[in-house]
N, C-alpha and C positions, 0 to 999 in steps of 0.2 A: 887440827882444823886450819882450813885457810880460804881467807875470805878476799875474793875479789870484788872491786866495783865499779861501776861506773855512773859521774852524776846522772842524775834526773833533767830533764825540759822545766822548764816553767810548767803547772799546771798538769802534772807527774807526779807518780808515785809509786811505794811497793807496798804490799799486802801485809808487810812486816817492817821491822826494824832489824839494825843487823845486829846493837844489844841483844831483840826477844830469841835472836836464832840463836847468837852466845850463851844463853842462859838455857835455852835447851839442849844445844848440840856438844855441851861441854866436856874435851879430852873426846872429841872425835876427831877418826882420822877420815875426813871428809872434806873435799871439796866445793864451798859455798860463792855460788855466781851470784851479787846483784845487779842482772842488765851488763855485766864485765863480757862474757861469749858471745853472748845474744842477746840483743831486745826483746824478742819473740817467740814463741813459741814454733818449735819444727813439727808439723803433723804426723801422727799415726792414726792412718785411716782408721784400722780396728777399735777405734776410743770412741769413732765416731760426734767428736766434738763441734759442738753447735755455737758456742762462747767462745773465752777468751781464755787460756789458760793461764793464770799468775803463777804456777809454782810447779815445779817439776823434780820427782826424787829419781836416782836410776842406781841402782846397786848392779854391778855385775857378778854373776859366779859361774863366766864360764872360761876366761883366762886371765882375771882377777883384775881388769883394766880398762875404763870408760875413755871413750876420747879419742882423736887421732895419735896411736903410740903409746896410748897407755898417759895422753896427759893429768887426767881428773884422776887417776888415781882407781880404786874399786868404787868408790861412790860421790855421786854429785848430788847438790843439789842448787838447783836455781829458779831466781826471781824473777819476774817480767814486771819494765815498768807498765804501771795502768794510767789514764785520767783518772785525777783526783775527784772529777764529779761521778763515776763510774764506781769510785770503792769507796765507800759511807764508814764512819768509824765503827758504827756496829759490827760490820760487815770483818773490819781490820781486829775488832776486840773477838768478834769468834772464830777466824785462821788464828789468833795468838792461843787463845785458850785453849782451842777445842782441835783445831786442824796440828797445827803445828808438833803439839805432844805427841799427837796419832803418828804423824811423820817418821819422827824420833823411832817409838818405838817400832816400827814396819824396818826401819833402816837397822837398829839393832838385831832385829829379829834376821833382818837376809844377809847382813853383814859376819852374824855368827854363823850362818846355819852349815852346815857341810854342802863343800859346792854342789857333790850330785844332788840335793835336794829340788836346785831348781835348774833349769839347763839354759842358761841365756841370762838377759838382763832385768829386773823388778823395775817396774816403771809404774810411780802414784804421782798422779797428776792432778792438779786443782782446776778447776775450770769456774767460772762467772760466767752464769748464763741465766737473767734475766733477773738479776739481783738476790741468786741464790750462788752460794758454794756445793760443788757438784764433784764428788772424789771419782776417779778413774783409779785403776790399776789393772796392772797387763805383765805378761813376761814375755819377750822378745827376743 
């Protein structure tokens, strides 16, 4: 695992902590952004997203390498900072409990699977959209 980062603004935040990702993504060989690539989320029209995306997973299995060259390795995942008045701690206690573990396992699941299984990149993305969490996933 390797966790890049970058601080927050004043009145900033992330959806998680990078302990709660350590405690779940533990002896992963994964690529962990917070805000370090991007601030932001880059759109995929087909997700059709109306919010804000805070979290982003991408496994690839089609030449084993996310990134410009193969940087991120086979799989990413990353954080977008949000306002702090935009994500409510209930909001941050169910991406830890409930989102997060789901993550985990979706990444185990594509990260074993035999490439020709899926032909492109596994993309699960979080979205905040009117103070709910809203799961996407797509293969690309």
């Amino acid at each position: 695992m390797k966790i890049r980062s970058k601080g927050l603004n004043k009145g900033e935040r992330f959806c998680c902590s990078k302990n709660n990702v350590k405690d779940v993504f533990t002896d992963s060989e994964i690529t962990i952004s917070f805000g370090f690539f991007h601030r932001d989320w880059k759109l995929y029209q087909e997700l059709r997203i109306q919010g804000t995306v805070i979290s982003e997973l991408q496994v690839s299995n089609v030449d084993g390498r996310i990134g410009s060259s193969g940087s991120h390795g086979k799989a990413f995942l990353s954080f977008h900072a949000l306002r702090e008045d935009e994500f409510s701690e209930k909001l941050q206690r169910e991406f830890v409990l409930k989102i997060l573990p789901r993550m985990y396992n979706e990444y185990t699941k594509h990260v074993d699977e035999n490439p020709g299984h899926i032909s492109g990149t596994y993309c699960f993305c979080v979205e905040l959209y009117n103070g709910e969490l809203i799961i996407h996933e797509l293969v690309k």
